[in-house]
C-alpha positions as CSV (number, residue, x, y, z in Angstrom):
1,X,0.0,0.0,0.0
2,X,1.2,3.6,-0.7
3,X,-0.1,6.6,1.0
4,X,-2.2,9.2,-1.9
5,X,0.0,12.2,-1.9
6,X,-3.3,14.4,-1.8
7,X,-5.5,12.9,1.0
8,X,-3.4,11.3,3.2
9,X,-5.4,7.9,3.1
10,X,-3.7,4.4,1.8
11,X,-3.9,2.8,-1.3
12,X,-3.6,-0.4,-2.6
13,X,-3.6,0.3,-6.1
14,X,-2.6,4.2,-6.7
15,X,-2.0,5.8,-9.6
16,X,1.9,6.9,-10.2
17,X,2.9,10.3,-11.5
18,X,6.4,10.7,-11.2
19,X,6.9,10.5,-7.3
20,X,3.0,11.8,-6.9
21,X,0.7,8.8,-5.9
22,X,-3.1,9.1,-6.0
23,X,-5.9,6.8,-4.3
24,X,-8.9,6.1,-7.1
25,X,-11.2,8.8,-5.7
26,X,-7.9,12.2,-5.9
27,X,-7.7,10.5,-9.5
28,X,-11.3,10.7,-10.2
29,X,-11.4,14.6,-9.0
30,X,-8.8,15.4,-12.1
31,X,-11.0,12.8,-14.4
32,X,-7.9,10.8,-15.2
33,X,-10.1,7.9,-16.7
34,X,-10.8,10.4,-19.5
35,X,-6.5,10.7,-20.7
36,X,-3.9,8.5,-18.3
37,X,-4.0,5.8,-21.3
38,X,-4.9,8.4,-24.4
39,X,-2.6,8.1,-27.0
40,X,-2.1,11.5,-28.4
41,X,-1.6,12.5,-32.0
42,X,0.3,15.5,-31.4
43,X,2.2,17.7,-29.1
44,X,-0.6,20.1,-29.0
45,X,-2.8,17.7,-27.8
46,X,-0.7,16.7,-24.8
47,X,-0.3,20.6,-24.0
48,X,-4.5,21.0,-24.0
49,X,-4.8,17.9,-22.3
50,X,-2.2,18.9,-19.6
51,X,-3.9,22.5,-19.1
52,X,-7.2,20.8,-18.6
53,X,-5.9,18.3,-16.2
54,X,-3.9,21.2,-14.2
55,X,-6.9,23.3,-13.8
56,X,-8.6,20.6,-12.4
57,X,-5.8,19.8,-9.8
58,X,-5.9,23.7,-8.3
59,X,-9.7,23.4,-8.4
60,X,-9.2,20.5,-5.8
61,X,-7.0,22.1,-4.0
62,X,-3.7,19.8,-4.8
63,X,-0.6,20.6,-3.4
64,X,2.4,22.7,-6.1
65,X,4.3,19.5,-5.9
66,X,1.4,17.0,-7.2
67,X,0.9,19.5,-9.6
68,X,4.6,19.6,-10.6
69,X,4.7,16.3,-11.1
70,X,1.0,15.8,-13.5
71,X,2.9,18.4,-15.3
72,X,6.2,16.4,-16.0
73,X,3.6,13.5,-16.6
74,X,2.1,15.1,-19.7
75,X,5.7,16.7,-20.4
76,X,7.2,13.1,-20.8
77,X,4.3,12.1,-23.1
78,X,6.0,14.6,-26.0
79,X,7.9,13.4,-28.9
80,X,10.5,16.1,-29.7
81,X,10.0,17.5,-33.4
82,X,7.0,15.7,-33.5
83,X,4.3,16.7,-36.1
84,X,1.8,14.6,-36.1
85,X,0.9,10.6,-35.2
86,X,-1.7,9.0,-38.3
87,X,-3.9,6.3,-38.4
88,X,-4.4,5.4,-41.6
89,X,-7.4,3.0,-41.2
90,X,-5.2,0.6,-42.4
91,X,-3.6,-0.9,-39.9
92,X,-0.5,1.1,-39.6
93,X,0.3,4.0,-37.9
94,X,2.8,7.1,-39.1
95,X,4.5,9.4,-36.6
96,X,5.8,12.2,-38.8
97,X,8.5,14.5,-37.0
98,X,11.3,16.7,-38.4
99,X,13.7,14.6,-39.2
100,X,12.4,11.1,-39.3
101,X,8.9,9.3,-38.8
102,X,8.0,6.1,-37.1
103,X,5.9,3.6,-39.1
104,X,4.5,1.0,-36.6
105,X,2.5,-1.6,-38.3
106,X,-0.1,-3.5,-35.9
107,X,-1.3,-7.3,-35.8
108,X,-4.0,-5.9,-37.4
109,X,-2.7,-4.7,-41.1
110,X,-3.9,-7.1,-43.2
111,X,-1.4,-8.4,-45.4
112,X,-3.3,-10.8,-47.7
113,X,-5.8,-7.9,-49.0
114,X,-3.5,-4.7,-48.9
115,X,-1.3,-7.3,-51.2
116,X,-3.6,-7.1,-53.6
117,X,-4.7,-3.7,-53.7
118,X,-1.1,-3.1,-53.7
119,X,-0.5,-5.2,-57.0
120,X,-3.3,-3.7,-58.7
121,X,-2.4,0.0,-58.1
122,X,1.6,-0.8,-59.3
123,X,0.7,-2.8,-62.2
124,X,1.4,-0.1,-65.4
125,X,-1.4,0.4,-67.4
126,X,-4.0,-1.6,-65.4
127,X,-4.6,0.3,-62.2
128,X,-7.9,-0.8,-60.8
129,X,-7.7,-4.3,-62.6
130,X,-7.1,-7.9,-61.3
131,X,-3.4,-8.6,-61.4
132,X,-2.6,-10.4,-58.4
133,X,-1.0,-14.0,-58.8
134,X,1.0,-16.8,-57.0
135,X,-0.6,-15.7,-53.8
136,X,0.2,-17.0,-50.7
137,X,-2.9,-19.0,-50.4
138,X,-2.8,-20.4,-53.8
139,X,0.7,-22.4,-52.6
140,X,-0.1,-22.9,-48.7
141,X,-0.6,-27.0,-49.3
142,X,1.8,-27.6,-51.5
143,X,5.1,-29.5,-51.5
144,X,7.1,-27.0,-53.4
145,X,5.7,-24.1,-50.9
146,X,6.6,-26.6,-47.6
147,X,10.0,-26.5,-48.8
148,X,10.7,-23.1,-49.9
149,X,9.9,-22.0,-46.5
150,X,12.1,-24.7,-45.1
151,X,14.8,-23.1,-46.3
152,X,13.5,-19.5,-45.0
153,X,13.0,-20.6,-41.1
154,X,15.4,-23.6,-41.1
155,X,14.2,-26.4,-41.2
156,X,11.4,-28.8,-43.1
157,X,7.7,-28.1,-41.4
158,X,5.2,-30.0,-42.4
159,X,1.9,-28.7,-44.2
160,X,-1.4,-27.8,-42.9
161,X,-2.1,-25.4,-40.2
162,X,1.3,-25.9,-38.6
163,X,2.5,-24.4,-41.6
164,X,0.4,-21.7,-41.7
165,X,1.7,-20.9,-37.7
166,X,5.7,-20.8,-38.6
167,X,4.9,-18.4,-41.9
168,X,3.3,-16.2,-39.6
169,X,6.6,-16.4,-37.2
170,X,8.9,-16.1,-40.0
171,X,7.2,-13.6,-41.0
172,X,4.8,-13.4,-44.3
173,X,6.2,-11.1,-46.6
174,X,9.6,-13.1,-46.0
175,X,7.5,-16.4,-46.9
176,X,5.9,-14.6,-50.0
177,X,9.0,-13.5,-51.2
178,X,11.5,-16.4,-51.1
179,X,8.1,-18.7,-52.8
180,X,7.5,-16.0,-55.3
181,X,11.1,-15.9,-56.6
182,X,11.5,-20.3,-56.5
183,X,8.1,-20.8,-58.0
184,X,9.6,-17.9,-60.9
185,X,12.7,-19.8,-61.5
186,X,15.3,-19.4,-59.6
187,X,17.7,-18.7,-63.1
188,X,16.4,-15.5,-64.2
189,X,18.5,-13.2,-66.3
190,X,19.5,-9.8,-65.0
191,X,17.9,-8.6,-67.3
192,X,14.1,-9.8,-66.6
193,X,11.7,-7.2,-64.2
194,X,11.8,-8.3,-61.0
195,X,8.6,-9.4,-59.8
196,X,6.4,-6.5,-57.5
197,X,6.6,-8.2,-53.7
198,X,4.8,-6.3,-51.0
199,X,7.7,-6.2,-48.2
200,X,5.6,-4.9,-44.7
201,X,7.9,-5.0,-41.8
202,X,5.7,-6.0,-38.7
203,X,6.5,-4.1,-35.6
204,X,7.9,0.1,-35.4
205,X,10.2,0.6,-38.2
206,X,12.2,4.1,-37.6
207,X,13.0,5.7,-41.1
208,X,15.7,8.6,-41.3
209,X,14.7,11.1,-44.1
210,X,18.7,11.3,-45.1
211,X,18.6,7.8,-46.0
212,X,16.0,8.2,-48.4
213,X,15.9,10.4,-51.7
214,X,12.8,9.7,-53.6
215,X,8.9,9.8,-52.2
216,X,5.8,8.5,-54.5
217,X,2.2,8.9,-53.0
218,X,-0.8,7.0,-54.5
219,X,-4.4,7.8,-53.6
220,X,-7.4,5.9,-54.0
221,X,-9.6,6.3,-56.5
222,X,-13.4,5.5,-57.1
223,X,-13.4,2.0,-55.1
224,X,-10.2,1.6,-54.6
225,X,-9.6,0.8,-50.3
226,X,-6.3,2.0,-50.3
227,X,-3.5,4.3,-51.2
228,X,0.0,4.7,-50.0
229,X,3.4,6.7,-49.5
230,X,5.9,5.3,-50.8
231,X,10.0,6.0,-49.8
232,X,13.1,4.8,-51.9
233,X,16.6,5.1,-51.7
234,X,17.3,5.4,-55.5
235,X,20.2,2.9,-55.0
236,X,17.8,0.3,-54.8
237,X,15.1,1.8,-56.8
238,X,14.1,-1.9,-58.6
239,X,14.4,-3.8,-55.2
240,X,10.8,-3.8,-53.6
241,X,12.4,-5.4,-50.8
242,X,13.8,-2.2,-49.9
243,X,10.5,0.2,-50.0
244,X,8.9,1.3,-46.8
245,X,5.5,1.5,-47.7
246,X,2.5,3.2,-45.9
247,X,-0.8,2.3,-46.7
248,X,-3.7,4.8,-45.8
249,X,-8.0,4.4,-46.3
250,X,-9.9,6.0,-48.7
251,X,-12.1,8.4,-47.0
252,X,-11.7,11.9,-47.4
253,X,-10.6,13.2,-44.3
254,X,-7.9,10.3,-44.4
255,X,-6.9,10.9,-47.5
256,X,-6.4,15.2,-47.2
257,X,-4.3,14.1,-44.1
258,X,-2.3,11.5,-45.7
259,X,-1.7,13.9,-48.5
260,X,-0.6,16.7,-46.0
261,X,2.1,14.6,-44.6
262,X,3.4,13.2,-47.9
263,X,4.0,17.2,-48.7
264,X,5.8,17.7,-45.5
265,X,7.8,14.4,-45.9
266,X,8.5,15.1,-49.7
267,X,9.7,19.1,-48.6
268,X,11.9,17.0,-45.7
269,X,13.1,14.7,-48.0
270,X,13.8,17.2,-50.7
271,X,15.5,19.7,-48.7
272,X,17.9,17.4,-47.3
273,X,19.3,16.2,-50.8
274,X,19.8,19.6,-52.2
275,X,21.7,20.2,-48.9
276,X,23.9,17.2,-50.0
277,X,24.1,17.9,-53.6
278,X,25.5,21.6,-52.7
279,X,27.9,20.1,-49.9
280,X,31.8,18.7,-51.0
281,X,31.8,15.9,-48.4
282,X,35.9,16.1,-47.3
283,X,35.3,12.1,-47.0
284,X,32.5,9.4,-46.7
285,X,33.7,7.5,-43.6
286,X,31.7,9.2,-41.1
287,X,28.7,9.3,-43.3
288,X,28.6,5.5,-43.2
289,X,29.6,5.6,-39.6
290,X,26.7,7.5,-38.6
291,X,23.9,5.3,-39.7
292,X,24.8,1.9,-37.9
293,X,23.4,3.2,-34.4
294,X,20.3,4.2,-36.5
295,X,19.9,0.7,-37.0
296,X,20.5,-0.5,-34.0
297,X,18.4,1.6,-32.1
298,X,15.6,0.4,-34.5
299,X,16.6,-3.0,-33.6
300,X,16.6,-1.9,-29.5
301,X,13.1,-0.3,-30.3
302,X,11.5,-3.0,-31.9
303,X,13.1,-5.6,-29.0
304,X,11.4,-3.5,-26.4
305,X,8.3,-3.9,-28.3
306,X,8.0,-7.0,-28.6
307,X,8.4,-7.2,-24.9
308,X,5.7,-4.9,-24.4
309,X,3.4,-7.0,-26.5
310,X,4.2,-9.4,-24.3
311,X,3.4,-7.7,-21.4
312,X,6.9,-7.9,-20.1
313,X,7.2,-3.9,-19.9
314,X,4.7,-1.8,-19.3
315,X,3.8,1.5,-21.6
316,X,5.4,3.9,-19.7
317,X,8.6,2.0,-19.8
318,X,8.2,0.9,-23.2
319,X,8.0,5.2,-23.9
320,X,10.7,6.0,-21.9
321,X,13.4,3.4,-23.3
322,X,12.3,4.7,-27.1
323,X,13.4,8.0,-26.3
324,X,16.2,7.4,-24.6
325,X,17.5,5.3,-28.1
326,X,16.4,8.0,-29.8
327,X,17.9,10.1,-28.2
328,X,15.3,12.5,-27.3
């Protein structure tokens, strides 16, 4: 039991605000139900939430220190550069700041159909047509599938719905592409188009605007679900592997928004390349020196969620080890 910082009486379960603890009925008085778990879609927001929440505390009489401390709550709740968190009905989530955005894509994206929307809106000349083949589902039984994705996870797995449980470990759009290229022919020439694979990481994925030079943006049309942003590095401009793709929904709210932040991410994007392109870099060591802890704080943050997901960590620690790695 802990004592409530504002009344004085014990509490078995209090709520924790920095060093400020409060029994349920102090939290009910600044309505914390309403915002302790909201997740906030800009910085704004936490400020307006925080004023609301502060009013309520000097209504009730609590102490400067309580107050201090809902304050650093909300404070800690900020994303520095942050301009704005997106649903995109789809599944994923993008959290656009200045210099990078975070694209965390939920259990509940669903692959199988945003595939094929996918494959119909990058087909040239057909957009809006059926183009979608050698679909996952189309190979799930068969022999030649069961040992593909032996080779991806390992080991030989037998077929059925076991099957079906390791592709989702190993992850699907790992699955899709290693059967996609063996049921193509392994002996393509260099010269053959490479076959359009949706990659999807699962999990956060940071992405660093430096690393990236071009930035396409489709938008759904008539009854079309989906659209997307789109970023390349023009290195590997022919490798879908490498896209990071954002998918959005089609309704018009969703849609202005989604456009919105493709403008600011193309300015971003943009900017920093003429920057480069008017800059005599004395030497490229520390250019490739400075993107391996971008990686492997991407790595730490997606570790950290997957503990989270497992209820290892709670929220608030999940929150506070992301900014530390990204150094915010």
């Amino acid at each position: 039991m802990e004592i409530c910082s504002v009344c004085g009486k014990k509490s078995l379960l209090p709520e924790k605000y920095r060093d400020t603890s409060l029994c349920k009925i102090c939290s009910m008085k600044i309505l914390s139900p309403t915002w302790k778990s909201k997740k906030y879609l800009s910085n704004d927001e936490v400020d307006k939430q925080k004023e609301k929440v502060i009013k309520f505390a000097n209504v009730n009489g609590f102490s400067t220190e309580v107050i201090e401390d809902i304050a650093k709550f909300f404070e800690d709740k900020k994303i520095h550069g942050l301009i704005k968190v997106f649903h995109g009905e789809r599944g994923q989530t993008l959290t656009v700041c200045e210099t990078y955005c975070l694209i965390d894509t939920t259990e509940n994206f669903d692959y199988k159909e945003t595939e094929k929307a996918y494959l119909k809106l990058m087909t040239p000349g057909k957009r809006g047509e059926s183009s979608s083949s050698g679909m996952l589902d189309s190979v799930i039984n068969s022999q030649t599938a069961v040992g593909i994705l032996g080779d991806v996870v390992g080991s030989m797995i037998p077929g059925g719905r076991s099957l079906k449980k390791q592709i989702a470990q190993a992850g699907k759009n790992i699955a899709l592409n290693a059967i996609t290229q063996k049921l193509n022919g392994d002996n393509q020439s260099g010269t053959e188009r490479k076959p359009i694979i949706l990659c999807v990481h699962s999990g956060e994925r940071l992405i660093k605007y430096n690393d990236y030079d071009i930035v396409k943006y489709i938008e759904p049309v008539g009854e079309e679900e989906c659209g997307f942003i789109k970023l390349q590095n023009s290195k590997f401009a022919n490798d879908s592997e490498e896209d990071v793709l954002f998918f959005f929904g089609s309704r018009s709210d969703t849609k202005k928004e989604a456009r919105q932040l493709y403008e600011f991410i193309k300015m971003k994007i943009n900017t920093i390349n003429e920057e480069l392109k008017n800059s005599t870099p004395v030497y490229e060591a520390p250019v490739v020196e400075q993107k391996a802890p971008v990686s492997s704080n991407a790595d730490e943050i997606l570790k950290f969620k997957q503990l989270l997901d497992l209820g290892a960590i709670s929220q608030e620690e999940y929150d506070v080890k992301k900014k530390q790695l990204l150094g915010l």
